[in-house]
C-alpha positions in Angstrom: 112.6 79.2 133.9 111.1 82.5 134.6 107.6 83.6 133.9 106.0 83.2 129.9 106.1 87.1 128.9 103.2 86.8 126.3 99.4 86.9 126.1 97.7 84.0 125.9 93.9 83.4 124.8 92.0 81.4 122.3 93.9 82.4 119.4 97.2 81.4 121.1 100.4 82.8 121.8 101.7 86.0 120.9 105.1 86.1 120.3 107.2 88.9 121.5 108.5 92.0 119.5 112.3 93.0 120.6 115.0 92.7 118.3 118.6 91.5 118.6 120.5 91.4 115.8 121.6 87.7 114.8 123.7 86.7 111.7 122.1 83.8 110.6 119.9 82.1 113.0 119.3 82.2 116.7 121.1 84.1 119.0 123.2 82.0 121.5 120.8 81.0 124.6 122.8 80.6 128.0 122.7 76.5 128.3 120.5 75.0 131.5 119.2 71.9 132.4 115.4 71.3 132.1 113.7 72.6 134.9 111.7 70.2 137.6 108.5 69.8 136.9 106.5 71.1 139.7 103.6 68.8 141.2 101.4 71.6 141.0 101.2 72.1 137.2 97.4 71.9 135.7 96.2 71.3 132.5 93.6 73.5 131.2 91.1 72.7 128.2 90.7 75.7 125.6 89.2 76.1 122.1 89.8 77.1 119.0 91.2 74.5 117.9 91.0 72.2 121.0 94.1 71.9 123.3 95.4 71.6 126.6 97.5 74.4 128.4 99.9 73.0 131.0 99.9 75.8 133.3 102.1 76.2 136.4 100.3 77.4 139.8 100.6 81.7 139.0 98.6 80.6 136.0 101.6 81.3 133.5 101.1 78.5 130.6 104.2 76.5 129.8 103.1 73.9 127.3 100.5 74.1 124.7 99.2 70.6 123.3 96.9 70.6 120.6 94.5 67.3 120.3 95.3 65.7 117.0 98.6 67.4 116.6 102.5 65.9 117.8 104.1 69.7 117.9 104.3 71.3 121.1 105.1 75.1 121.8 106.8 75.4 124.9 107.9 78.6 127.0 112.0 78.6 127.4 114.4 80.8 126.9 114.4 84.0 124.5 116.2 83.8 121.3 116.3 86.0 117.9 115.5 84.5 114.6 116.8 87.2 111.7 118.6 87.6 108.7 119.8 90.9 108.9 121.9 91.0 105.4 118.2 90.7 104.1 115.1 93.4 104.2 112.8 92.0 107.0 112.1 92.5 110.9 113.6 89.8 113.2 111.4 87.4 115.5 111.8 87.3 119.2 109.7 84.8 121.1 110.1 82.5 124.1 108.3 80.1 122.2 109.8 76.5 121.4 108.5 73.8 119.4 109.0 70.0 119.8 107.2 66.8 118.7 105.7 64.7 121.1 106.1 60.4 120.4 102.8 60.2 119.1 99.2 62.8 118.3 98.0 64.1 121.9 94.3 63.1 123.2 92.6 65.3 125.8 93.1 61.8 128.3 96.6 61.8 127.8 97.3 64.2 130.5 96.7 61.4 132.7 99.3 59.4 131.4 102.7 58.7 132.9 104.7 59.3 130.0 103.3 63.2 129.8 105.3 64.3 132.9 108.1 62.5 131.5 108.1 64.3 128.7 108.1 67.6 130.4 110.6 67.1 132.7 112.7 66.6 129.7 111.8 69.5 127.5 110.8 71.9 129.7 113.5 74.7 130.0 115.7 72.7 127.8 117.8 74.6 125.2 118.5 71.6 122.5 118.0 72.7 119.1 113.8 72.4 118.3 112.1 72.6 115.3 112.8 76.2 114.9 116.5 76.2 115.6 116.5 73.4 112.9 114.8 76.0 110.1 118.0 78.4 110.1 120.3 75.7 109.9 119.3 76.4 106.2 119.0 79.7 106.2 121.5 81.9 104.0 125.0 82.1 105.0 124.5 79.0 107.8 127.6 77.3 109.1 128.0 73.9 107.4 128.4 70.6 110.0 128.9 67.5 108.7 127.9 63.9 110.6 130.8 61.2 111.8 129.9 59.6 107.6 131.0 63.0 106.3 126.8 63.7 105.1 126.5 67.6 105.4 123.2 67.6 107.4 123.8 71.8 107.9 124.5 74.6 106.1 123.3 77.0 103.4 121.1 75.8 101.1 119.8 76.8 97.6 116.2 76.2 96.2 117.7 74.3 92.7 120.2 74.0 91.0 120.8 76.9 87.8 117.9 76.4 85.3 119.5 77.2 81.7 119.3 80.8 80.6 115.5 81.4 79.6 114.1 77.8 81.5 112.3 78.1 84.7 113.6 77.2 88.4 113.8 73.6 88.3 111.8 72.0 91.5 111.5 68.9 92.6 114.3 68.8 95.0 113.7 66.8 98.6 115.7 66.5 101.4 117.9 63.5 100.1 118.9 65.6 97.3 120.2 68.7 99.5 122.1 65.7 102.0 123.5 63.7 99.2 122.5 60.3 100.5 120.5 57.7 98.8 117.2 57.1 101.8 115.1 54.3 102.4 111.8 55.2 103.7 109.3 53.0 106.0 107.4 51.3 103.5 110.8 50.1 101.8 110.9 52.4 99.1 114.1 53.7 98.1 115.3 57.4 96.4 118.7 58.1 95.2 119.7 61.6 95.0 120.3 63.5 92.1 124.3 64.5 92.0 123.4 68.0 90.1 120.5 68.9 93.1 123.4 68.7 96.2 122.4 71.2 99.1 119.2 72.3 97.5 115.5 71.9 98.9 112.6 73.6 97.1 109.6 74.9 99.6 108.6 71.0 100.2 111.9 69.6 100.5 112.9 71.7 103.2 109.5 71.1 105.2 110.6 67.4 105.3 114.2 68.3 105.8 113.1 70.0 109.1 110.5 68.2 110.5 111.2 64.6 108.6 115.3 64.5 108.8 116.0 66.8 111.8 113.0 66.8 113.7 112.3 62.8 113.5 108.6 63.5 111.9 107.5 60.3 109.8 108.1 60.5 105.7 106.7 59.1 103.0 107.8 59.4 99.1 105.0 60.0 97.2 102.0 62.2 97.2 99.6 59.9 98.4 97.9 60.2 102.0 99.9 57.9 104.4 101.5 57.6 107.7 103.7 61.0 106.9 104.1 63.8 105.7 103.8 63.5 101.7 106.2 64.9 99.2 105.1 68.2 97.5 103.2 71.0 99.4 99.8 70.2 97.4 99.8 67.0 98.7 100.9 68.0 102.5 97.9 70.4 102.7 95.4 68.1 101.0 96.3 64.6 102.0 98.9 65.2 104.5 98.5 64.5 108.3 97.6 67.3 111.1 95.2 69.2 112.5 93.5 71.9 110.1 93.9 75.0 111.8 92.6 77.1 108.3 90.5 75.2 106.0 91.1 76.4 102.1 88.0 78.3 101.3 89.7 79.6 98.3 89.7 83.0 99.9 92.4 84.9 102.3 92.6 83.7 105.9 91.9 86.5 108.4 91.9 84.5 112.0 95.6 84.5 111.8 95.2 84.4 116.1 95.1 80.8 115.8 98.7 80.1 114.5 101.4 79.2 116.4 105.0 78.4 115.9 105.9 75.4 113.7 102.6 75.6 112.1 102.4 75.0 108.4 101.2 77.6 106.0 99.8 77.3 101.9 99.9 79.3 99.7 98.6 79.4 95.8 101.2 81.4 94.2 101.0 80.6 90.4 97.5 81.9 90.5 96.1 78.7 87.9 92.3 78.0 87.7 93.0 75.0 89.8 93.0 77.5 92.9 95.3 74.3 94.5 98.1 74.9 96.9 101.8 74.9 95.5 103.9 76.1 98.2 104.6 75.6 101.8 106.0 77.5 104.6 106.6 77.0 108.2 105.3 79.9 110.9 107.9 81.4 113.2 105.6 84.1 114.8 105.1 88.1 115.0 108.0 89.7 114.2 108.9 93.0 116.4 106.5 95.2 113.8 104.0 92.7 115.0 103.8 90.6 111.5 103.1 87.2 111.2 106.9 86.0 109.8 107.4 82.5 108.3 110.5 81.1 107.0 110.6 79.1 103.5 112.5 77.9 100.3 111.5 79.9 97.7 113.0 80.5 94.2 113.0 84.7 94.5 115.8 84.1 97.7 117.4 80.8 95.7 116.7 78.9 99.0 115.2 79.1 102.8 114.4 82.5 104.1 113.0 84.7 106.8 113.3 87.6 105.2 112.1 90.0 102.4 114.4 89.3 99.5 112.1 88.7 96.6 109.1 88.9 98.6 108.3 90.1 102.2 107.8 86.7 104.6 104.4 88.2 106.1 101.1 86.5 106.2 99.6 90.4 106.7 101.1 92.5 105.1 98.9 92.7 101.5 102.3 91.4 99.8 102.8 88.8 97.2 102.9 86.1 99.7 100.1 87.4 101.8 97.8 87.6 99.1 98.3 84.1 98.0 98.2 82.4 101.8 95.3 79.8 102.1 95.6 77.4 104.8 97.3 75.8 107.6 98.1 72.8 108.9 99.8 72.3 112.7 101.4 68.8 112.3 
């Protein structure tokens, strides 16, 4: 692993700006076995919002864990998120974002289990939360598991609404698999035959972090042990650290995101003011944005890009003007 070429500070890490051009998701990252980790790592305390920076012993931070919070951003190899057959800058970053086994605690750094854990995942190239985002993307190769379930591949926001209806929603991560799914408190969900391969902004939140990512699920909207079904109830119920509180207002300290966090938005503009879509934060993008990717109806499914909308949190756009919290599970 070489040195972490970004700026680090309170606000976080900055991602870096080159492009490559990539069809669909990452660019191909040369394969290597996690690196040893050194006896001479440290673990620094920061604020805003509280963490610990695992630090090797030039200072250059490798791991960033945030107290409350099971995502990890680690420092690894450089890859290219883009969709060039859409309008929109790619996102370069040496940033890679995992779940630890359960919410970190400043103590924890003591514990056994931590260095464990980064012998594993440091330097290692398996496929993290972010990789798992443009499995969905548009144009993504299909792969199918040894039961024949499509688990990857292009996926659409709905299914075709009939001429003059709106998009039709509702449609999780069972529906775009095609599997019936039993979740932890026993409850049970079939799939709905005429919603195959499609996720709205929700579904594909808990298609990524629940179904690929191994993050805990739960059916309703309820608060629980997981994250809840629709993107109302993730922000106002759901579990994680509140990075942005929703003041009703635009967020301006965008320097606290990081990868994999998870961004609201109130697009429909009712007098509620509540949240009804979801996103999840890849980074800056090489203009220096702040890129996410999500399901929306304007791309007909998951997106980096600008189609219908540019993906920028800073940009005065639609999406921008209608960003209201975030989350960092």
């Amino acid at each position: 692993m070489g040195v972490l070429a970004v700026g680090v500070g309170v606000g976080g890490i900055v991602l870096g700006a080159e492009r490559e051009e990539a069809r669909v998701a990452s660019i191909a990252v040369s394969p290597s076995a996690p690196a040893p980790v050194s006896t001479e790592l440290g673990f620094v305390r920061r604020d805003g919002p509280a963490r610990t920076t695992v630090v090797d012993a030039a200072g250059t931070v490798l791991a960033t864990f945030t107290d409350g919070a099971r995502t990890v951003t680690l420092d690894g190899p450089e890859r290219t998120f883009a969709e060039p057959q859409f309008p929109g800058r790619a996102v370069t970053t040496r940033v890679w974002v995992r779940l630890l086994p359960q919410e970190w605690r400043p103590e924890d750094e003591n514990a056994p289990w931590v260095r464990d854990w980064l012998e594993t995942n440091l330097g290692s190239t398996e496929p993290d939360v972010l990789a798992f985002a443009q499995d969905y993307l548009d144009g993504a190769p299909e792969e199918r598991d040894a039961q024949e379930v499509r688990f990857k591949g292009d996926a659409a926001f709905g299914p075709p609404p009939p001429p003059g209806s709106p998009p039709i929603e509702n449609n999780d991560f069972y529906d775009y698999l095609g599997v019936d799914w039993s979740f932890a408190d026993g409850a049970r969900r079939e799939p709905d035959p005429v919603r195959y391969g499609t996720v709205d902004c929700s579904g594909f939140v808990r298609l990524v972090y629940g179904f690929r990512a191994g993050y805990p699920l739960i059916p309703t909207n309820d608060r629980g042990p997981g994250l809840p079904r629709r993107a109302r109830a993730m922000s106002e119920n759901g579990p994680g650290v509140t990075l942005l509180p929703d003041t009703g207002g635009i967020p301006t300290d965008l320097g606290v995101l990081q990868a994999g966090d998870l961004l609201f938005f109130d697009l429909d503009k009712t007098a509620d003011g509540r949240t009804d879509h979801v996103a999840i934060y890849l980074g800056r993008d090489e203009s220096g944005g702040h890129r996410f990717v999500s399901s929306r109806v304007r791309a007909d499914g998951p997106t980096l890009g600008d189609l219908g909308g540019t993906s920028l949190l800073d940009d005065g756009g639609y999406y921008a003007r209608s960003f209201r919290s975030a989350k960092r599970l």
